[in-house]
C-alpha positions in Angstrom: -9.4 -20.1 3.7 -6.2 -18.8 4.3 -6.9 -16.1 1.7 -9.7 -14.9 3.5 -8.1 -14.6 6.8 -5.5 -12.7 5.0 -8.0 -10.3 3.2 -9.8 -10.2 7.0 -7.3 -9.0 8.5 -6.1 -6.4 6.1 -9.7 -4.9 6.9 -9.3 -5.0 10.6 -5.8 -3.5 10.7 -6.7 -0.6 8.3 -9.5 0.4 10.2 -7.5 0.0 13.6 -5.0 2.4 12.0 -7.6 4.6 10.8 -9.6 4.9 14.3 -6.2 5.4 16.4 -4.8 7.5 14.0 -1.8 5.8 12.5 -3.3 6.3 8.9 -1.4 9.0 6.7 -4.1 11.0 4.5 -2.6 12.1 0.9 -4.6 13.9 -1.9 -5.4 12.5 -4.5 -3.1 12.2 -7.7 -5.5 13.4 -10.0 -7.5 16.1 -8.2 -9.9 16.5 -11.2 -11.7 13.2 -10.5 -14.3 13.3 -7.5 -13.4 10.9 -4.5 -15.7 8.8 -5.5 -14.6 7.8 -9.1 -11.4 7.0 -8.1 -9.7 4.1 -6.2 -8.3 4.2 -3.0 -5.0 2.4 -2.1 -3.9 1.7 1.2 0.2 1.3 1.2 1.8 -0.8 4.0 4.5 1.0 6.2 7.2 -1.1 5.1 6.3 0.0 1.6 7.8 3.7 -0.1 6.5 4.3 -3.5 8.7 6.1 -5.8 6.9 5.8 -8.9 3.6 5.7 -10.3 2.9 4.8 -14.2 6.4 5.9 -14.8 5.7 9.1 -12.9 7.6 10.1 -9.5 6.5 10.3 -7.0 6.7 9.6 -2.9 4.0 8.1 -1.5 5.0 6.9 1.8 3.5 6.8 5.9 7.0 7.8 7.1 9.0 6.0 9.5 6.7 5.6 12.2 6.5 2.6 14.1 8.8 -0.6 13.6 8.2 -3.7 11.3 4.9 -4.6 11.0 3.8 -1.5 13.1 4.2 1.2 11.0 1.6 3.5 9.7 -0.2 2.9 6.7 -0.7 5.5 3.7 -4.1 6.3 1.6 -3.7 7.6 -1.7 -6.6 8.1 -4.3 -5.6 6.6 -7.9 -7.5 6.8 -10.8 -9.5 3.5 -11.8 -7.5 1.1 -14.5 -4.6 -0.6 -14.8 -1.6 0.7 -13.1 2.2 -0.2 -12.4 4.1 1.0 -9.3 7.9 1.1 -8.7 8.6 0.6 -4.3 11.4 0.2 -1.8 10.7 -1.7 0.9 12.4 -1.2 4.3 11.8 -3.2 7.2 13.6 -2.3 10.9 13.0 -4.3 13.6 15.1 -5.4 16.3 16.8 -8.4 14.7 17.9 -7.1 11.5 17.4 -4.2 9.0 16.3 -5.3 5.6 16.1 -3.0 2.3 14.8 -4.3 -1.4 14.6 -1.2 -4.3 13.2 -0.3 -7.1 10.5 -4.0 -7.0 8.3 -3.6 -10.3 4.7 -4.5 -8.8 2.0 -4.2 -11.3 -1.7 -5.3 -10.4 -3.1 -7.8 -12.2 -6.7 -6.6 -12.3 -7.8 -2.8 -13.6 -8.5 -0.5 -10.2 -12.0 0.0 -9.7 -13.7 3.3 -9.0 -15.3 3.4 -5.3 -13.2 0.2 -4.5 -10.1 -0.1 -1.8 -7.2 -2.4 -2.3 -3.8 -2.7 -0.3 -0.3 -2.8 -1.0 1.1 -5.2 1.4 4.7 -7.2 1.4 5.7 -9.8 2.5 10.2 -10.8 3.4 10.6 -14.4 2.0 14.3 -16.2 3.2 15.9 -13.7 0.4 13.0 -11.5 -1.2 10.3 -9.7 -0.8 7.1 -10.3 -2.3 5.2 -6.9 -3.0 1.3 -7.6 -3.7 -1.5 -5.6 -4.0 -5.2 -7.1 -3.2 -8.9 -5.5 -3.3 -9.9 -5.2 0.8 -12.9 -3.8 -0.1 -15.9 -2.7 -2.8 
């Protein structure tokens, strides 16, 4: 139950951001591919991507926004299996936090036409970087 609340609510925020505007549009990493054969991927504010596959890159909404609201991302990946180097950064009033260089790889292949998240999530000493499917 918890699960779907979770997977609810990732929906519902990322089309808030998308209909006020908060969402941060990049093309797509391989511009060869239509839209529509490749996967898109929605990465949380507190979430900067620095690599992809092994390649660089900096896939990021920007500071915008504190904590939990910051803008989002949208990137277009290819469909398949993929691994993703982050730094996480988190400001909010009480404390500044900072993780780098978190190895997150998804345990599932990306699926063409599908949407999935990058989310995390501060434990008492970690963070937890995870990435679920929001949509098909």
């Amino acid at each position: 139950m918890k699960r779907n609340t979770v997977l609810f609510g990732a929906v519902i925020a990322a089309l808030l951001c998308v209909l006020a505007g908060c969402v941060t549009n990049l093309k797509p990493y391989d511009p060869s591919l239509p839209p529509e054969r490749q996967s898109t991927l929605i990465i949380n504010g507190t979430i900067f991507v620095t690599e992809f596959n092994g390649n660089t890159v900096d896939w990021n909404a920007g500071f915008f926004g504190k904590g939990e609201d910051m803008a989002s991302a949208v990137i277009k990946i290819p469909p398949g299996r993929h691994t993703f180097t982050v730094n996480y950064r988190n400001f909010n009033r009480m404390y500044d936090y900072y993780a780098d260089n978190i190895s997150v790889t998804y345990k599932e292949e990306f699926k063409a036409g599908h949407t999935y998240s990058m989310n995390a999530k501060k434990l008492s000493s970690t963070v937890n970087v995870y990435i679920e499917e929001v949509e098909k």
